[in-house]
Backbone atoms as SQL, in Angstrom:
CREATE TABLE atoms (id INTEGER PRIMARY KEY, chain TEXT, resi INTEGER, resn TEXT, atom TEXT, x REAL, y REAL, z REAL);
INSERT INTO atoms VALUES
  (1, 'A', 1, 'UNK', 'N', -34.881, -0.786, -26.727),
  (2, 'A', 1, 'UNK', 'CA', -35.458, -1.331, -27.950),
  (3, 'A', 1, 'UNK', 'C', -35.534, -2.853, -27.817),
  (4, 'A', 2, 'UNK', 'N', -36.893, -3.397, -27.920),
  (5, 'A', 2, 'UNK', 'CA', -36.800, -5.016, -27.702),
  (6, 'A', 2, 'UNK', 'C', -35.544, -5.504, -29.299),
  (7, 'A', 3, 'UNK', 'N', -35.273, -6.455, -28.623),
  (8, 'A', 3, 'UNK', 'CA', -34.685, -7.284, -29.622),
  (9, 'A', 3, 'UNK', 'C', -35.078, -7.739, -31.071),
  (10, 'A', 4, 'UNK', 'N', -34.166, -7.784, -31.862),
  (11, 'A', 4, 'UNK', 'CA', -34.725, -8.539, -33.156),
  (12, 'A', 4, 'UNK', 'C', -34.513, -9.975, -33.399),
  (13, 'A', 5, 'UNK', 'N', -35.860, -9.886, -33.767),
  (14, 'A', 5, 'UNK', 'CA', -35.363, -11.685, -34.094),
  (15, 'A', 5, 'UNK', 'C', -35.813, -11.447, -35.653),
  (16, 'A', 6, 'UNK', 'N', -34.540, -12.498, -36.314),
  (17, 'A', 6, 'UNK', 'CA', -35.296, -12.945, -37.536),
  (18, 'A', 6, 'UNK', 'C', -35.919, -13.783, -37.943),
  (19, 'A', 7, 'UNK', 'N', -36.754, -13.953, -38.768),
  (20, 'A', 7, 'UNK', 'CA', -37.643, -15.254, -38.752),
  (21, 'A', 7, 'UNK', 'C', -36.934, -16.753, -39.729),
  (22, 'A', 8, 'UNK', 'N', -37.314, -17.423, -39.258),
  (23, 'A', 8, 'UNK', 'CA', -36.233, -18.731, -39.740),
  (24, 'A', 8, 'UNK', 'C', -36.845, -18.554, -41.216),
  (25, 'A', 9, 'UNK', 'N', -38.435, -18.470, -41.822),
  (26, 'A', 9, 'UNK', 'CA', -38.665, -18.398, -42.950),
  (27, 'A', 9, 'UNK', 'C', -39.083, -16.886, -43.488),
  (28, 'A', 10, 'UNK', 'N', -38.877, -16.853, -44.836),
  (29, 'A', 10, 'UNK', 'CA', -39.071, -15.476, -45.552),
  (30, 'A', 10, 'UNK', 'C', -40.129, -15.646, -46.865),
  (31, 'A', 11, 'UNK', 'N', -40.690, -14.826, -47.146),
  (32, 'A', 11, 'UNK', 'CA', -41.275, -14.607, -48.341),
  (33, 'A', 11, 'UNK', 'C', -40.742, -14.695, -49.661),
  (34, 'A', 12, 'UNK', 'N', -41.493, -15.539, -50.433),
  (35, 'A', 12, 'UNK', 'CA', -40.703, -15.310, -52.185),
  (36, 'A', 12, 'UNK', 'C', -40.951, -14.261, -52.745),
  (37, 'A', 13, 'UNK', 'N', -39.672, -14.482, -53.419),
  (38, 'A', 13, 'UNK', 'CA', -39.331, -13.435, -54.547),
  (39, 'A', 13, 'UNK', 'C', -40.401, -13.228, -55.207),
  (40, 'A', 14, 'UNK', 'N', -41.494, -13.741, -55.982),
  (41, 'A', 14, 'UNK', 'CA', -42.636, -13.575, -57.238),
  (42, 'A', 14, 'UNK', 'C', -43.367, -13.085, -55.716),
  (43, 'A', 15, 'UNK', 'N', -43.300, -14.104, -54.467),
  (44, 'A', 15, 'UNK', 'CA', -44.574, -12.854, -53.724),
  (45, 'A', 15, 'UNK', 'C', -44.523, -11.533, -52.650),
  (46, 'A', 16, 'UNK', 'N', -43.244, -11.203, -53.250),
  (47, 'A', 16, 'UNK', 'CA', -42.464, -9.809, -52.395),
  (48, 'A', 16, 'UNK', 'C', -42.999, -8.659, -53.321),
  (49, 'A', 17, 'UNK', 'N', -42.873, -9.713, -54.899),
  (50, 'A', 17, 'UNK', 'CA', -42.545, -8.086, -56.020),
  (51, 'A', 17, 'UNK', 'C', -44.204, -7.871, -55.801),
  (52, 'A', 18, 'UNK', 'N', -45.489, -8.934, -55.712),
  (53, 'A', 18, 'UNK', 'CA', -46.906, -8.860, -56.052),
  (54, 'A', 18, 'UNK', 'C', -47.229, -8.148, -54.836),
  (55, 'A', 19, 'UNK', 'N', -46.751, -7.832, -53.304),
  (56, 'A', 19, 'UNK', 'CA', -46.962, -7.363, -52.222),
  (57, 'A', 19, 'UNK', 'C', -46.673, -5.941, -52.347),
  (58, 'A', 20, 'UNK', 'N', -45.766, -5.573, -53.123),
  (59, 'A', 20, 'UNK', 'CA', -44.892, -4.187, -53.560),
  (60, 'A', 20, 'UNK', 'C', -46.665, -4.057, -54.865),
  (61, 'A', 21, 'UNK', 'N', -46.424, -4.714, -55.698),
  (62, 'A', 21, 'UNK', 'CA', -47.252, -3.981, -56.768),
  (63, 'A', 21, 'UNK', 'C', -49.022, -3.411, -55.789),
  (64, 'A', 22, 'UNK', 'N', -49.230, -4.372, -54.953),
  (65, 'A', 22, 'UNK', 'CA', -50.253, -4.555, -54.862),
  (66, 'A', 22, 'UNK', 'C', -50.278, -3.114, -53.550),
  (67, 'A', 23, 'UNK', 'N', -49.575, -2.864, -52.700),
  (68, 'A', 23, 'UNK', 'CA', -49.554, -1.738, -51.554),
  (69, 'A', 23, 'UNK', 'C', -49.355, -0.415, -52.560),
  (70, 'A', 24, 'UNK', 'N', -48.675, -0.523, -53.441),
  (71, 'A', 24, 'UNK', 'CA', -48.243, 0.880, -54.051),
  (72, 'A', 24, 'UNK', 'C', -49.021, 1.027, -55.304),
  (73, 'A', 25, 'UNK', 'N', -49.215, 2.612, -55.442),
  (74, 'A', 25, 'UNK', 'CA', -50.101, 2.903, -56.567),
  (75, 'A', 25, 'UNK', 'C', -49.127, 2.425, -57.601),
  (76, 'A', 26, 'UNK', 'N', -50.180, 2.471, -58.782),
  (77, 'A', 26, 'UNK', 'CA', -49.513, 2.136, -60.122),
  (78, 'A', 26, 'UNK', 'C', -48.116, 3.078, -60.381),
  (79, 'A', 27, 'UNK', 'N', -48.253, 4.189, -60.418),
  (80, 'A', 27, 'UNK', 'CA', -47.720, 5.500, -60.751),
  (81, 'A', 27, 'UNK', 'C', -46.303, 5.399, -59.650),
  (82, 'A', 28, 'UNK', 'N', -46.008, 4.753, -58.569),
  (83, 'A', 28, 'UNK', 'CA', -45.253, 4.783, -58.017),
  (84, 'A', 28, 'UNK', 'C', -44.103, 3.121, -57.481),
  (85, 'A', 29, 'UNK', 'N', -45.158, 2.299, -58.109),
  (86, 'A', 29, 'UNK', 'CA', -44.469, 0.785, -58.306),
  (87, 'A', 29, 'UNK', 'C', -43.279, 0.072, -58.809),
  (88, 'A', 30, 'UNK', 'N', -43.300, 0.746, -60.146),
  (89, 'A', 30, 'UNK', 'CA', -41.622, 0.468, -60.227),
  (90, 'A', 30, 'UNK', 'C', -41.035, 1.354, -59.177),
  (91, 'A', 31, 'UNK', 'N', -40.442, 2.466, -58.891),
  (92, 'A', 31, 'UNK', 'CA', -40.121, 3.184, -58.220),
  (93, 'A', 31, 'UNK', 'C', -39.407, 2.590, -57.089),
  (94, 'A', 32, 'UNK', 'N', -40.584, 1.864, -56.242),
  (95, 'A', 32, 'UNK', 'CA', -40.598, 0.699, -55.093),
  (96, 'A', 32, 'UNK', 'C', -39.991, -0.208, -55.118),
  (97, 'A', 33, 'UNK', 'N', -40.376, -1.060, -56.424),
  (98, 'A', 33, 'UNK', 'CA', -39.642, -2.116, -56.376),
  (99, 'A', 33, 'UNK', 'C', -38.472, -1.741, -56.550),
  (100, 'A', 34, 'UNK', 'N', -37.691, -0.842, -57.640),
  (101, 'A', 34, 'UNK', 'CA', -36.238, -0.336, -57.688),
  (102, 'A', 34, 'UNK', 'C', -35.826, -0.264, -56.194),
  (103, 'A', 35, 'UNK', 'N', -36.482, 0.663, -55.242),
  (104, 'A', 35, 'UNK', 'CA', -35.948, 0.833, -53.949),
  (105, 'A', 35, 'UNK', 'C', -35.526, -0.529, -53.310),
  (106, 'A', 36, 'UNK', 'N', -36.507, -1.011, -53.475),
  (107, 'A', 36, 'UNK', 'CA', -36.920, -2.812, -51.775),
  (108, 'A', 36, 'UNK', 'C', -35.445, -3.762, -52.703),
  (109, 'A', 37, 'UNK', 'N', -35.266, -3.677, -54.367),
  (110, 'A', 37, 'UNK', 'CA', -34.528, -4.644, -55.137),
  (111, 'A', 37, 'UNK', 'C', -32.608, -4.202, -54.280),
  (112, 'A', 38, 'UNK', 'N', -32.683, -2.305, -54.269),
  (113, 'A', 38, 'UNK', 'CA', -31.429, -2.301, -54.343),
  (114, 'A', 38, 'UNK', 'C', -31.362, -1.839, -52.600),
  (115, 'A', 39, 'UNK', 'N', -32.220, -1.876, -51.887),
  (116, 'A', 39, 'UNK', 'CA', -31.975, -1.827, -50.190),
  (117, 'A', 39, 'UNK', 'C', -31.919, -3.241, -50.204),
  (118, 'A', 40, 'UNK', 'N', -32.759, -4.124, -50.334),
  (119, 'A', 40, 'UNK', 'CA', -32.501, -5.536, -49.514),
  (120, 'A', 40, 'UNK', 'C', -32.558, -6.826, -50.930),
  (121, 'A', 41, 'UNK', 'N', -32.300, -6.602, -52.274),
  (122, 'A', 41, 'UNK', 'CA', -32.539, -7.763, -52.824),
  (123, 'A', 41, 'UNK', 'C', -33.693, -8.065, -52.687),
  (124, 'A', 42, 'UNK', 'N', -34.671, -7.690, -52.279),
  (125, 'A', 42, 'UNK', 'CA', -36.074, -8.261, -52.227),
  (126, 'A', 42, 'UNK', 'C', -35.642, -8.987, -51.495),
  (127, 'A', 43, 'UNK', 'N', -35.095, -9.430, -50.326),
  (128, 'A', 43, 'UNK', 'CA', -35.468, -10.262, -49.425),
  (129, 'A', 43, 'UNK', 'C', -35.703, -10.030, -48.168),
  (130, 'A', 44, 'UNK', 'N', -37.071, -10.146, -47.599),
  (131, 'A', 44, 'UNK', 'CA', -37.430, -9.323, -46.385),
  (132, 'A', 44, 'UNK', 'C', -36.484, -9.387, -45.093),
  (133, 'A', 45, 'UNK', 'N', -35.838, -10.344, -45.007),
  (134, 'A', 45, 'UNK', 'CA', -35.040, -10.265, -43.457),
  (135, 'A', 45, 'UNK', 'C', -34.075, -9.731, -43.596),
  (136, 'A', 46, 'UNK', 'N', -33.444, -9.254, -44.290),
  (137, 'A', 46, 'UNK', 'CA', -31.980, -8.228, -44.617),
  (138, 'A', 46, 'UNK', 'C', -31.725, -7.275, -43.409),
  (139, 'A', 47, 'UNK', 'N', -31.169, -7.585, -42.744),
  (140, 'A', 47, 'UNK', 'CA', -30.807, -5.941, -41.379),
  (141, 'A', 47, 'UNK', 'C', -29.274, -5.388, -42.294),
  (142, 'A', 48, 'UNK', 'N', -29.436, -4.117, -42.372),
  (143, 'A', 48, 'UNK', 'CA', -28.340, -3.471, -42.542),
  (144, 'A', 48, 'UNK', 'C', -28.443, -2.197, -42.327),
  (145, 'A', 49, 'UNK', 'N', -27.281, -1.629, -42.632),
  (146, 'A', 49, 'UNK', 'CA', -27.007, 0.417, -42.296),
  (147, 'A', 49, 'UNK', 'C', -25.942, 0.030, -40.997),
  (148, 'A', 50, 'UNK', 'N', -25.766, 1.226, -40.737),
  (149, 'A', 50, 'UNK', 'CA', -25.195, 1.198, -39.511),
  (150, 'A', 50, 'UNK', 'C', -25.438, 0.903, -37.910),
  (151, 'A', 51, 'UNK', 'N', -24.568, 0.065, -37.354),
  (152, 'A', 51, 'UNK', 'CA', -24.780, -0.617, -36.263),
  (153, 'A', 51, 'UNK', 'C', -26.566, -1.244, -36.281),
  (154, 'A', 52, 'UNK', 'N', -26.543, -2.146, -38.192),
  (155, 'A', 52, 'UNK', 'CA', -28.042, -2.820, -38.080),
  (156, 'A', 52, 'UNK', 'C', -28.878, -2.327, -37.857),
  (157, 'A', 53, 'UNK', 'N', -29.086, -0.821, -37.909),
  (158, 'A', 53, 'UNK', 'CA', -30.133, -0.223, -37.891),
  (159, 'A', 53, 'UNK', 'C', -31.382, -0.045, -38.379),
  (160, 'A', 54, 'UNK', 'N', -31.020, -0.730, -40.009),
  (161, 'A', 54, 'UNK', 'CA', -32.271, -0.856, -40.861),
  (162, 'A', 54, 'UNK', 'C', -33.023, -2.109, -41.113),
  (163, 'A', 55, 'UNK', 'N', -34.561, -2.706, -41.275),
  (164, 'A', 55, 'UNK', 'CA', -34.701, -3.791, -40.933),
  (165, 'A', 55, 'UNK', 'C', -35.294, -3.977, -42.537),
  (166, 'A', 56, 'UNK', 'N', -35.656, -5.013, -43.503),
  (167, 'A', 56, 'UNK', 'CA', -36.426, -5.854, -44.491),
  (168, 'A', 56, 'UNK', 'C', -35.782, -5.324, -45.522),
  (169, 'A', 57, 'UNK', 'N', -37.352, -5.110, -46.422),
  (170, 'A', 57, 'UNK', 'CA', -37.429, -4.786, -47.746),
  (171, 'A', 57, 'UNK', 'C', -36.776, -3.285, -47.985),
  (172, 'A', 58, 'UNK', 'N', -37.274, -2.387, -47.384),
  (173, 'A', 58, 'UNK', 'CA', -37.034, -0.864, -47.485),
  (174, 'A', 58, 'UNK', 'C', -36.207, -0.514, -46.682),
  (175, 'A', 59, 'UNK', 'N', -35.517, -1.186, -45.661),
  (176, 'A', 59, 'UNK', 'CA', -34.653, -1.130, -44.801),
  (177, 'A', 59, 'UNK', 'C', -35.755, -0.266, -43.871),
  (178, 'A', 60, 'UNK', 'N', -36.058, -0.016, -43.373),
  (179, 'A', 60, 'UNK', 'CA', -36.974, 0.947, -42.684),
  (180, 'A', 60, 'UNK', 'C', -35.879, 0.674, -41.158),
  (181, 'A', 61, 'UNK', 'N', -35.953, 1.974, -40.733),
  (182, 'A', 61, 'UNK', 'CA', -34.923, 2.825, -39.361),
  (183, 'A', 61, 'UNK', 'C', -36.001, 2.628, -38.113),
  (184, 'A', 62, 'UNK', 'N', -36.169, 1.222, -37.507),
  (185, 'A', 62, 'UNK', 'CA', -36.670, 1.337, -36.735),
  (186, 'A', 62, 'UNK', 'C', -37.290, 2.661, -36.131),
  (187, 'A', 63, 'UNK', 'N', -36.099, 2.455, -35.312),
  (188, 'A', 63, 'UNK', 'CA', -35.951, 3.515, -33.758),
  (189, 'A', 63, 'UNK', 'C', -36.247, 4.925, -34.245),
  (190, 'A', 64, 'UNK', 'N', -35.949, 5.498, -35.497),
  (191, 'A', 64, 'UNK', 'CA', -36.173, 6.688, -36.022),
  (192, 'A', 64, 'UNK', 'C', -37.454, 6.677, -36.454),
  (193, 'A', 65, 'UNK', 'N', -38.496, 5.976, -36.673),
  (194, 'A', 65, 'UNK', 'CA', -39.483, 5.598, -37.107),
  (195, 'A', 65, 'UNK', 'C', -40.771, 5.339, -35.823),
  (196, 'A', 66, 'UNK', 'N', -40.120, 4.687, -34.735),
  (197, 'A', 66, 'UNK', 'CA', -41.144, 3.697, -34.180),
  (198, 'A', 66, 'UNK', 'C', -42.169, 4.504, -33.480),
  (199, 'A', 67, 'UNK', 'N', -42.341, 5.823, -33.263),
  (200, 'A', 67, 'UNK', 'CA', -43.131, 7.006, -32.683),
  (201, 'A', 67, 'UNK', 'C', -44.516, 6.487, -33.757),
  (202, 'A', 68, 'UNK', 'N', -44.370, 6.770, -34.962),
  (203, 'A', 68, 'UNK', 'CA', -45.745, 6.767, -35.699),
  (204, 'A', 68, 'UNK', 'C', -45.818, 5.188, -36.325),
  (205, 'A', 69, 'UNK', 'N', -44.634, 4.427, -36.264),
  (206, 'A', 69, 'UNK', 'CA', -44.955, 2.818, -36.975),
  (207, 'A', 69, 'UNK', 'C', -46.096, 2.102, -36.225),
  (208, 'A', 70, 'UNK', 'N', -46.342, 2.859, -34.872),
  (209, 'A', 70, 'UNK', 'CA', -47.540, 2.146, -33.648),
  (210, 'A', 70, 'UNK', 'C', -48.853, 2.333, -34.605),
  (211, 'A', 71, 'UNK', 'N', -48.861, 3.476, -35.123),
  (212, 'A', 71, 'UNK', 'CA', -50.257, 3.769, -35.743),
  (213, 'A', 71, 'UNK', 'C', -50.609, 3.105, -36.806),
  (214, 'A', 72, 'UNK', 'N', -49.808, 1.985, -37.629),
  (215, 'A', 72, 'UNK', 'CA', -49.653, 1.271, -38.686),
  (216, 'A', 72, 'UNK', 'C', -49.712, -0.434, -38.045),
  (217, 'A', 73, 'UNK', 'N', -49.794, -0.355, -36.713),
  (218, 'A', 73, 'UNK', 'CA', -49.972, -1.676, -35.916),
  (219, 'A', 73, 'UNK', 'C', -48.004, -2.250, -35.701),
  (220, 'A', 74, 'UNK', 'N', -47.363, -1.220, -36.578),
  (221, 'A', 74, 'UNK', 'CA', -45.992, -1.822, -35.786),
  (222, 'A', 74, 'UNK', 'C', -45.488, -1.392, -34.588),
  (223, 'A', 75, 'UNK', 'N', -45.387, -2.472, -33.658),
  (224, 'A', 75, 'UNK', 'CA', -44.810, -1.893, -32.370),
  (225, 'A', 75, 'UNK', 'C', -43.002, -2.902, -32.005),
  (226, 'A', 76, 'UNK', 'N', -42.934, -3.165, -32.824),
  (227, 'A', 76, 'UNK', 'CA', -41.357, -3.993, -32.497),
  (228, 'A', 76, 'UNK', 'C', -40.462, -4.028, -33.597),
  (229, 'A', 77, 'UNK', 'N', -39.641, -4.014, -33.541),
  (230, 'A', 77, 'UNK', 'CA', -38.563, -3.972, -34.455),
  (231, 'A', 77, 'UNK', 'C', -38.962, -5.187, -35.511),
  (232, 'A', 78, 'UNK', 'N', -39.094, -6.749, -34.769),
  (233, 'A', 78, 'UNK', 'CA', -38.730, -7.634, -35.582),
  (234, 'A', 78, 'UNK', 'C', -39.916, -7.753, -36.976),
  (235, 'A', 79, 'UNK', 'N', -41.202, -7.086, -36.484),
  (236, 'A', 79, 'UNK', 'CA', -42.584, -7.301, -37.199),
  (237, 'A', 79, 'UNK', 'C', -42.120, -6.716, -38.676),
  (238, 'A', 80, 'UNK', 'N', -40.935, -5.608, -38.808),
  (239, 'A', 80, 'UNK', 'CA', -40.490, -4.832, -40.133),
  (240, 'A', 80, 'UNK', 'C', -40.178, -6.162, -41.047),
  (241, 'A', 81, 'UNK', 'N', -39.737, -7.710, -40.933),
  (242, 'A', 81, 'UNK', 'CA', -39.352, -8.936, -41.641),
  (243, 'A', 81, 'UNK', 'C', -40.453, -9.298, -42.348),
  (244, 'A', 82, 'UNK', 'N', -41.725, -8.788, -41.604),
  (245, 'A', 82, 'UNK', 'CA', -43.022, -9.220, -42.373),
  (246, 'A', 82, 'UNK', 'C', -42.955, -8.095, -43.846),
  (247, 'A', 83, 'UNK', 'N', -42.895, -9.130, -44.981),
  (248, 'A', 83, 'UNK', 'CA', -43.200, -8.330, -46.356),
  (249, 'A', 83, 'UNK', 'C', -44.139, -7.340, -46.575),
  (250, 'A', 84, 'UNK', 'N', -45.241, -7.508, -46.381),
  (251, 'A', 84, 'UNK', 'CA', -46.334, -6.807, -46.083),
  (252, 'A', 84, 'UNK', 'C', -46.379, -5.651, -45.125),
  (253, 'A', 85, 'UNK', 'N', -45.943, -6.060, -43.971),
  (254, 'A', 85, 'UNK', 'CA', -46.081, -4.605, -43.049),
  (255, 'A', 85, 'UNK', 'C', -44.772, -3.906, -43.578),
  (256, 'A', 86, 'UNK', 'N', -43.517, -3.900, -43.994),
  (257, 'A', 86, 'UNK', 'CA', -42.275, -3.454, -44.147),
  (258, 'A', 86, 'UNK', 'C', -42.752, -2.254, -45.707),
  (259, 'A', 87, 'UNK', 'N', -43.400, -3.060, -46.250),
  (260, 'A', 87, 'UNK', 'CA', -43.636, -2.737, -47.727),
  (261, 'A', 87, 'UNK', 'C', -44.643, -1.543, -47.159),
  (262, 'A', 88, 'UNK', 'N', -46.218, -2.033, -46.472),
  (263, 'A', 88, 'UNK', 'CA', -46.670, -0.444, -45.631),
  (264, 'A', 88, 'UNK', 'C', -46.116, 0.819, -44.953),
  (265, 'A', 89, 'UNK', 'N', -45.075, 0.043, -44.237),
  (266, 'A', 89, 'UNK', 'CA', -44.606, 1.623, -43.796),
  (267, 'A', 89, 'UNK', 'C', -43.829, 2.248, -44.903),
  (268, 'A', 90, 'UNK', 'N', -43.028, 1.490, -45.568),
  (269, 'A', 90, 'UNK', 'CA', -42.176, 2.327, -46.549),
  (270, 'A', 90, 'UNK', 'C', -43.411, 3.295, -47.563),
  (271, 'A', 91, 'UNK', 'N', -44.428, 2.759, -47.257),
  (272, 'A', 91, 'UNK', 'CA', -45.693, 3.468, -48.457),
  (273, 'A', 91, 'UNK', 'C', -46.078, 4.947, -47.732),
  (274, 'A', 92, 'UNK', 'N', -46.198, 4.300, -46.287),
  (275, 'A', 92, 'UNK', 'CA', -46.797, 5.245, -45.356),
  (276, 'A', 92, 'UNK', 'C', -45.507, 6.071, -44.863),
  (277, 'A', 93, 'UNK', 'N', -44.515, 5.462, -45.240),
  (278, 'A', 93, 'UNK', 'CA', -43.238, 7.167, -45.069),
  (279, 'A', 93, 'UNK', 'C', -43.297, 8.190, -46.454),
  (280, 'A', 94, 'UNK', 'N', -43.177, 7.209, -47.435),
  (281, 'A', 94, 'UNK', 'CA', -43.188, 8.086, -48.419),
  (282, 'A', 94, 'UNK', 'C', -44.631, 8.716, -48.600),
  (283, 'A', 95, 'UNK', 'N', -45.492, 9.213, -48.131),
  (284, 'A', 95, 'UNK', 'CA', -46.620, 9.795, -48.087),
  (285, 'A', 95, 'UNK', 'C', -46.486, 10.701, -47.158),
  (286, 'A', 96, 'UNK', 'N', -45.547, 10.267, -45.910),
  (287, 'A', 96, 'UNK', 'CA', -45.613, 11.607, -44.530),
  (288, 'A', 96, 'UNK', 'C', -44.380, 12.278, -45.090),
  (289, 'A', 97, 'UNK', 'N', -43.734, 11.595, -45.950),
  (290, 'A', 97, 'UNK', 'CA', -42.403, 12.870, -46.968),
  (291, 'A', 97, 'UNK', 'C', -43.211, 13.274, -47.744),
  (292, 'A', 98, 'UNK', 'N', -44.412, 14.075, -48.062),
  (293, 'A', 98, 'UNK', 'CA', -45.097, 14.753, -49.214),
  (294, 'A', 98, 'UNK', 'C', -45.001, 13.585, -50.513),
  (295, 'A', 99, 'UNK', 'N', -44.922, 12.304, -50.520),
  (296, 'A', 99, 'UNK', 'CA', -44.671, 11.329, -51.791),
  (297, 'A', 99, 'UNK', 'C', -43.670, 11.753, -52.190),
  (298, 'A', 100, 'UNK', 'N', -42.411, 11.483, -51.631),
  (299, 'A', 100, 'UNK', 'CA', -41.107, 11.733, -52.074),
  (300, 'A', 100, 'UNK', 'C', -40.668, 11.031, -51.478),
  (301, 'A', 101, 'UNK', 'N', -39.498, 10.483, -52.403),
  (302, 'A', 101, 'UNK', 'CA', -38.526, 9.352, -52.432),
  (303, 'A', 101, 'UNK', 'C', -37.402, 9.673, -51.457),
  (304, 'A', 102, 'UNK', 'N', -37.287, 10.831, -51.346),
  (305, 'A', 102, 'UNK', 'CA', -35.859, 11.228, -50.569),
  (306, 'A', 102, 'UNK', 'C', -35.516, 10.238, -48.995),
  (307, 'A', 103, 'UNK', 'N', -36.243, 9.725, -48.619),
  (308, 'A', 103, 'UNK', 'CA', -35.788, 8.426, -47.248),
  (309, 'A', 103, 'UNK', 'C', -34.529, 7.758, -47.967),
  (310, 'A', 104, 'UNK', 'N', -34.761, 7.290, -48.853),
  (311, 'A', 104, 'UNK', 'CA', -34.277, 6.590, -50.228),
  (312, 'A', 104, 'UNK', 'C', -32.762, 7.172, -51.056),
  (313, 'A', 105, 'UNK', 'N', -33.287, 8.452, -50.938),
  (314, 'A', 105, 'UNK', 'CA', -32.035, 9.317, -52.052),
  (315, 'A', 105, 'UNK', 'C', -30.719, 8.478, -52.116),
  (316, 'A', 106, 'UNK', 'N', -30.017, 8.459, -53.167),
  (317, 'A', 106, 'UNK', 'CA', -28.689, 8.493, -53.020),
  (318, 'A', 106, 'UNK', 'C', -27.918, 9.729, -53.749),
  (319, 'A', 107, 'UNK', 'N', -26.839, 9.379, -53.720),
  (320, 'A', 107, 'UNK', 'CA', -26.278, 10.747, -54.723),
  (321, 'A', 107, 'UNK', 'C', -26.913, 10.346, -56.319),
  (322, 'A', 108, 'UNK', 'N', -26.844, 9.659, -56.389),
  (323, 'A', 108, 'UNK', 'CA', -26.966, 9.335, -58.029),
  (324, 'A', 108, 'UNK', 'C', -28.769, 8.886, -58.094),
  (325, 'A', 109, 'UNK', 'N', -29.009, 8.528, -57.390),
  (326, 'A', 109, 'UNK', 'CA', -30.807, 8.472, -57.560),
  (327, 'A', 109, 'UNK', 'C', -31.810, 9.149, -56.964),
  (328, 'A', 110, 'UNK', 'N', -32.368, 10.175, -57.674),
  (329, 'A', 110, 'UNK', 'CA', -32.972, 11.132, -56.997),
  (330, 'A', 110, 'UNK', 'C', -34.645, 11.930, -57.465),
  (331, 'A', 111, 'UNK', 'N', -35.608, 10.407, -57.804),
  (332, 'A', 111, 'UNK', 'CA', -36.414, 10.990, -58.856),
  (333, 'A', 111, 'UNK', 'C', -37.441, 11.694, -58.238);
């Protein structure tokens, strides 16, 4: 897996939530933003999960992911920091889950 780099600068807050409203249908926007607010704070460079596995807004699982992220133009780990592409795949997973949240689930949130 190439390396991650993070990027020295990040996206604002007012233009993370308008990148979220603007990729996701109406009907599923709050939804999103709830997700990207309580995975990363809205702030795109966030790596976390285990052994850093998850990268941005949606945390998105690389390596578990990177087979079909090519077809979305992601081919590297670090490109998930970009607001915009991070915010696409999380759109374009929850669409190859039948539009279900479950990537996401926790015990207590499960809509």
């Amino acid at each position: 897996q190439p390396p991650i780099v993070v990027p020295k600068t990040t996206t604002k807050r007012n233009e993370v939530i308008a990148i979220i409203r603007e990729i996701w249908p109406d009907e599923y926007e709050e939804n999103a933003l709830f997700v990207a607010q309580r995975e990363s704070n809205l702030i795109p460079t966030v790596i976390g999960g285990t052994n850093n596995c998850c990268i941005g807004l949606f945390q998105m699982f690389y390596s578990v992911h990177k087979a079909w992220l090519v077809d979305i133009g992601i081919t590297e780990p670090s490109q998930l920091f970009d607001a915009r592409l991070n915010t696409l795949a999380a759109f374009t997973l929850f669409k190859r889950n039948g539009k279900s949240w479950k990537p996401w689930w926790t015990s207590s949130w499960r809509p």
